[in-house]
N, C-alpha and C positions, 0 to 999 in steps of 0.2 A: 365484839358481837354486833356492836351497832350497825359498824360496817356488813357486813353479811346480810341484816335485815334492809337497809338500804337499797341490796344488790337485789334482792330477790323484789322489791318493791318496785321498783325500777320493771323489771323482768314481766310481772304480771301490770303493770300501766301501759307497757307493750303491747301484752298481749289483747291488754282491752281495748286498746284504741284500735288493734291493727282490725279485732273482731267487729267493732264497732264500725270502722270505716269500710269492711267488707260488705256489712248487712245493709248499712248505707248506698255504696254503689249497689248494689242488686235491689232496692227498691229505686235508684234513678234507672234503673234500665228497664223495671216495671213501670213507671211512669210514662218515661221514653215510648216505650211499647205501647201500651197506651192509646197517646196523643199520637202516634203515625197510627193505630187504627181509624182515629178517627179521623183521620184526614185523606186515607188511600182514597182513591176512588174505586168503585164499586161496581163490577158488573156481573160476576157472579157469588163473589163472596171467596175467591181460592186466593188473591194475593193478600186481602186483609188476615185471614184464616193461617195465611204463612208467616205473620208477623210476631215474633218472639226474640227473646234472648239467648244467647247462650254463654254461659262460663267458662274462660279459659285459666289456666294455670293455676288452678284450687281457688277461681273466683276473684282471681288481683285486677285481672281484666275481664269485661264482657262486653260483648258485640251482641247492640240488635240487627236482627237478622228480617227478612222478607224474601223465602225463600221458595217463593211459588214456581211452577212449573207447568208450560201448557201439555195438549193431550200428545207434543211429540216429544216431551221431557225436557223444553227449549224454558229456561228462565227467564223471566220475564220482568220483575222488578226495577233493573237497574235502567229497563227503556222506561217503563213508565219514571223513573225518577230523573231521568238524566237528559232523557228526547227533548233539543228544542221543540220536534214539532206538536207532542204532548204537552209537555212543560207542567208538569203537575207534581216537584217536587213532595213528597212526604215526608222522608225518613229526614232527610236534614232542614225541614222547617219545624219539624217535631222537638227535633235535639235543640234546634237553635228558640225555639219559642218556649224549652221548659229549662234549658241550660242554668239559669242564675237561681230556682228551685232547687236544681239537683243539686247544684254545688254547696246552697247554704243548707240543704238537708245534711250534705256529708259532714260538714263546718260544724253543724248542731249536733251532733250524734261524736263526734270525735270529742267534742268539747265536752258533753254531756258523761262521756265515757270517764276523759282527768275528772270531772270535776267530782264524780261517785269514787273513782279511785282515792282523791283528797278527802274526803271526808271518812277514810276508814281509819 
């Protein structure tokens, strides 16, 4: 019988950590989000306005997103991030200046996850 309660222990430490490190990445990609607001540059308010997350594959992955579009539906984001002759990085100075947050967030939260499942 021991064995069996083991298995199912086992089962649900799973399941906590995997919930735990989901709810973790979805608040780094709110974070994430974030700090590229506040770093876009600003002239009317539609590319900041376009910055968000979105979940893929029930949340295992998510992409932020900067998905503005001028008045001929032409995206615009990827020159403002990528153009030498702009050169006004956002989206990946964002990631890269909260990167070792988000990670020790996930690190605390998975951990936090064992250590409440141990103590039952």
């Amino acid at each position: 019988m021991a064995k069996k309660s083991t298995i199912l222990d086992l089962k649900e430490l799973g399941e906590d950590v995997c919930e735990a490190g989901l709810s973790a990445l979805e608040e780094g990609a709110q974070i994430v989000t974030d700090e590229a607001k506040s770093r876009v540059p600003v002239k009317t308010g539609r590319l900041r306005n376009s910055i968000h997350f979105k979940k893929i594959n029930k949340g295992q992955k998510i992409r932020v997103i900067a998905d503005a579009k001028d008045e001929k539906g032409f995206s615009y984001a990827p020159i403002i991030e990528f153009s030498p002759r702009i050169n006004n990085p956002f989206m990946h100075d964002s990631l890269a200046a909260r990167r070792a947050e988000v990670r020790q967030n996930i690190i605390d939260k998975i951990r936090e996850a064992v250590h409440k499942h141990a103590k039952r």
